[in-house]
C-alpha positions in Angstrom: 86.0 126.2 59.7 84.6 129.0 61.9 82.3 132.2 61.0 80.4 134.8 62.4 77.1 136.8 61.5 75.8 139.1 63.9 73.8 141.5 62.5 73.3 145.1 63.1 72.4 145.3 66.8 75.3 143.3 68.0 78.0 144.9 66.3 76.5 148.3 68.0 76.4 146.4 71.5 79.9 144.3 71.2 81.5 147.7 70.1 80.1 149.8 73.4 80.8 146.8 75.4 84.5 146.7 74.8 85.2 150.5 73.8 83.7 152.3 76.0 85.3 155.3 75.7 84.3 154.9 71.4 81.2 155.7 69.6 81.0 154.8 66.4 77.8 154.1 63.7 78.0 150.4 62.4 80.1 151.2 59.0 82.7 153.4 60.6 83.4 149.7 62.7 83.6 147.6 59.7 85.6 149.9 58.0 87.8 149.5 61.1 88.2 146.4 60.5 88.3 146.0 57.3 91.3 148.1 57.5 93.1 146.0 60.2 92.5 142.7 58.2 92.8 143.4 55.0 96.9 143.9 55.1 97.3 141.0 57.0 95.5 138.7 54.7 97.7 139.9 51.9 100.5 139.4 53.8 101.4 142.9 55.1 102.7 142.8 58.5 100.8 145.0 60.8 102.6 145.8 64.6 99.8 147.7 65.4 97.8 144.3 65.5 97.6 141.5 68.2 95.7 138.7 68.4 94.6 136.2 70.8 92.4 133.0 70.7 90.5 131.1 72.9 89.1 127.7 71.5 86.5 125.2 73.3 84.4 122.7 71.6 81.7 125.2 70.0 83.5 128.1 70.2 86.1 129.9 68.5 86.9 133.5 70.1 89.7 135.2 68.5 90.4 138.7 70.4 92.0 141.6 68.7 93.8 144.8 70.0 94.6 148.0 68.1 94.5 151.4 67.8 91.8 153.8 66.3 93.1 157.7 66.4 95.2 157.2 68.8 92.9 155.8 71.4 92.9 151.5 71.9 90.7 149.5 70.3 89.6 146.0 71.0 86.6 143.4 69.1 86.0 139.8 69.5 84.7 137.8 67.0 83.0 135.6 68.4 82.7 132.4 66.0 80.7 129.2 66.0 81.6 125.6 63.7 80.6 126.2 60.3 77.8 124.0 59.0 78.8 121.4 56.1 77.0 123.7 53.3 78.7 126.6 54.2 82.1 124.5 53.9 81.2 123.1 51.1 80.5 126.8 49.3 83.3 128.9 50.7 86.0 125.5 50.4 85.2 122.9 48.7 83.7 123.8 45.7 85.9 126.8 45.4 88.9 124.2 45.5 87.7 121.5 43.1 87.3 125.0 40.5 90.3 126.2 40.9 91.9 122.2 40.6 89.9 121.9 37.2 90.8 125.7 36.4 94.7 124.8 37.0 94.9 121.1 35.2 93.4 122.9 32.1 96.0 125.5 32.1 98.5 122.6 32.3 97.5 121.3 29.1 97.1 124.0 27.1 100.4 125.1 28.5 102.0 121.2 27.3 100.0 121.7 24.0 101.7 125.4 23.5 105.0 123.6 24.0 104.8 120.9 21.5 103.7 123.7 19.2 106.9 125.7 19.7 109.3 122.3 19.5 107.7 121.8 16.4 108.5 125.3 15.2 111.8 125.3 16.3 112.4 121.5 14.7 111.3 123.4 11.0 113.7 126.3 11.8 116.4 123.8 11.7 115.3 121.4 8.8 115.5 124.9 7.1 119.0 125.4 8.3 118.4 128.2 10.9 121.3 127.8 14.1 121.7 129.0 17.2 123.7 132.6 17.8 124.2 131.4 21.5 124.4 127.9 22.1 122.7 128.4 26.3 119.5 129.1 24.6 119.4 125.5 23.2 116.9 122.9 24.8 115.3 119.6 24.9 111.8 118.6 23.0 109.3 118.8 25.8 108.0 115.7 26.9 104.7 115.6 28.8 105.6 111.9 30.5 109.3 113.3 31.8 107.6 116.6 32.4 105.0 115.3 34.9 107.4 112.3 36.6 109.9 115.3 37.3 107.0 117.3 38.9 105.7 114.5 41.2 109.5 113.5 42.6 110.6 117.2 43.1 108.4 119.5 42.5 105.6 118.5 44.1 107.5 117.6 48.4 108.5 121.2 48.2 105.0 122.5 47.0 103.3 120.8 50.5 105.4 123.1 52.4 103.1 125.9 52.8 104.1 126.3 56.1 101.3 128.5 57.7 99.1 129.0 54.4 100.6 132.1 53.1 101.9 131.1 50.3 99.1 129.6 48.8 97.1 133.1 50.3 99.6 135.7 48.2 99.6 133.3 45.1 96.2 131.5 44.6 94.4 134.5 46.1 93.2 135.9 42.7 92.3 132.8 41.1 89.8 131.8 43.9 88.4 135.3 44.0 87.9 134.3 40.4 86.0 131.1 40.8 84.1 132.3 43.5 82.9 135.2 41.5 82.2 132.7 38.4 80.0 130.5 40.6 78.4 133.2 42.4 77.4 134.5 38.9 76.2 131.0 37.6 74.2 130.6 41.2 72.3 133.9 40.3 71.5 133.2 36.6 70.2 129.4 38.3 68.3 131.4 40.1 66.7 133.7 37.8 65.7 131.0 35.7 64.0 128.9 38.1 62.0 132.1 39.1 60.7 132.7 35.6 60.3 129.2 35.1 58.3 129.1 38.8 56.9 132.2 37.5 54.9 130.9 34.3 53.7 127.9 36.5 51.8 130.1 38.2 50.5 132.1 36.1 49.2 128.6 34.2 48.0 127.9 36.8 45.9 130.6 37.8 43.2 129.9 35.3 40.2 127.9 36.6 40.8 124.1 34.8 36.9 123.6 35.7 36.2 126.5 33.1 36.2 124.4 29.2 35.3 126.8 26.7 34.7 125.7 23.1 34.8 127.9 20.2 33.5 126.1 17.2 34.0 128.3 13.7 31.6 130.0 12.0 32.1 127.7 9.0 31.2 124.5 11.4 28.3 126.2 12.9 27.0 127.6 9.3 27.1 123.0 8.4 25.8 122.2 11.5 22.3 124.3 10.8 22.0 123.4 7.2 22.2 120.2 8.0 19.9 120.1 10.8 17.7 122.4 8.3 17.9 119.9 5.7 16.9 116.9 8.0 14.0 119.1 9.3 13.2 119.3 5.4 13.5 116.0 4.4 11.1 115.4 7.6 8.5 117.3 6.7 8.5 116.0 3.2 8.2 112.6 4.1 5.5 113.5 6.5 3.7 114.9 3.5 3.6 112.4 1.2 2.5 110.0 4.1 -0.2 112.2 4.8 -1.4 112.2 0.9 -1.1 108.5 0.3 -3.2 108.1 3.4 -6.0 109.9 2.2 -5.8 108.8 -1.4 -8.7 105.9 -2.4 -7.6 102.3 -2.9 -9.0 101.1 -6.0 -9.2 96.9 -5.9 -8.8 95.4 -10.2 -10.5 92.2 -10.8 -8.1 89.4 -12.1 -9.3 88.4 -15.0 -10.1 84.4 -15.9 -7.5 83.0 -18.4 -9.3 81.9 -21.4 -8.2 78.4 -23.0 -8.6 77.7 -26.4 -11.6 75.1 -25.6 -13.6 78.1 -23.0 
C-alpha cells in the first residue's frame, strides 16, 4: 500500500514544475484530478488518460498525462510505503467490517427463507397449488446451501481479475463502513475529551486547601456544652472555696455508761 500527502506548497511547486505553460490555484488542480480519477475508479474508461509507473524499493511514482482545455497536462504522485496503522485503517479494518456486515446479511437472508418455506408449506396444507408448475422449488437448506457455495460459487468468486469487480460492486458498502467507523472514532473522541476535560477541571482545585463547614446546629452544642462545663467549673470551685472557709467543729465521744458506772 502506497500514499501521498504533500501539502499545499508542493502541489503549487510539482504543478509549475511539470506544466509550465499552466497556472492554476491549488483547488482548480485537485479538481483536475479529481476529475481524471474519479471515472476510472468507477470503472469508466477514460482515453484521455495514460499512466505510467516507476517502482523501487521506497518509492512508488505513478506518472499521468492528460489534457486540461486543450493544452497537456502531466502530475506525478509521488508515493512512499504506507505505515502498518494507516493499512490497518484504510484495509484492514474496513475489510473485517464489511466481512461481519456480509455474514449477517447471510443469515438474516437464510432466516427470511425458512420463513417463506414455512409459508408456502401452510399454503399447501390448506390446499393452495401452483398455476405454473416452473415456479415450484425446494425447502431451502442452509447445510446444501453453503456446501454448494464453497464447491462452485466461491473458485469463480476469486477471479477478480484486476480488482474491478470487487471496486464496481463492494464500493458502496466500504464507503459505508468507513463512514460508520469514522463516525464511532469521532464520538470516541468526544468523550474522552469531556471525560479528560472534567479531570482537569478536578484537578485544578488546590488539594492542600481542607475546608470544614460544621452546621450551625453543631456549633450552637459545641458552645453550650463548653458553657455548661465552664458552669459546672465554677460551681464546684465555689463550694470548695465555702467549705474551706467554714469552721471545723470537733464533738467529744461520749463514755458508755454500764449498768455498774
Amino acid at each position: 500500500m502506497w500514499y501521498e500527502n504533500p501539502n499545499t506548497e508542493k502541489i503549487q511547486q510539482r504543478s509549475k514544475e511539470l506544466n509550465k505553460r499552466l497556472t492554476a490555484p491549488v483547488a482548480s488542480i485537485l479538481n483536475c484530478l479529481s476529475n481524471l480519477f474519479c471515472p476510472i475508479l468507477e470503472g469508466r474508461e477514460k482515453n484521455s488518460v495514460s499512466f505510467s509507473c516507476h517502482l523501487s524499493s521506497s518509492t512508488l511514482i505513478l506518472h499521468v498525462k492528460s489534457e486540461l482545455l486543450g493544452l497537456p497536462f502531466c502530475w506525478d504522485f509521488r508515493c512512499v510505503a504506507a505505515p502498518l496503522e494507516m493499512m490497518s485503517c484504510h484495509l484492514l479494518r474496513p475489510l473485517m467490517a464489511m466481512s461481519l456486515a456480509m455474514h449477517s446479511q447471510v443469515q438474516e437472508l437464510a432466516s427470511l427463507l425458512l420463513q417463506k418455506d414455512a409459508e408456502i408449506e401452510d399454503y399447501r396444507e390448506s390446499g393452495a397449488t401452483l398455476s405454473l408448475e416452473r415456479l415450484k422449488t425446494e425447502p431451502f437448506k442452509e447445510e446444501t446451501f453453503l456446501h454448494t457455495f464453497e464447491t462452485e460459487t466461491l473458485p469463480q468468486a476469486c477471479r477478480l481479475g484486476d480488482g474491478r469487480l470487487f471496486t464496481s460492486n463492494l464500493k458502496s458498502l466500504y464507503v459505508a463502513v468507513t463512514q460508520q467507523q469514522a463516525r464511532t472514532a469521532r464520538k470516541r473522541h468526544w468523550a474522552e475529551s469531556e471525560d479528560f476535560g472534567s479531570l482537569n477541571h478536578a484537578t485544578s482545585q488546590d488539594p492542600t486547601e481542607e475546608v470544614v463547614d460544621l452546621p450551625a446546629a453543631e456549633e450552637k452544642t459545641e458552645t453550650q456544652l463548653l458553657s455548661a462545663q465552664h458552669v459546672e467549673e465554677a460551681v464546684v470551685s465555689s463550694s470548695q472555696a465555702q467549705k474551706a472557709q467554714m469552721p471545723v467543729v470537733k464533738t467529744k465521744r461520749k463514755k458508755a455508761k454500764g449498768l455498774f458506772s
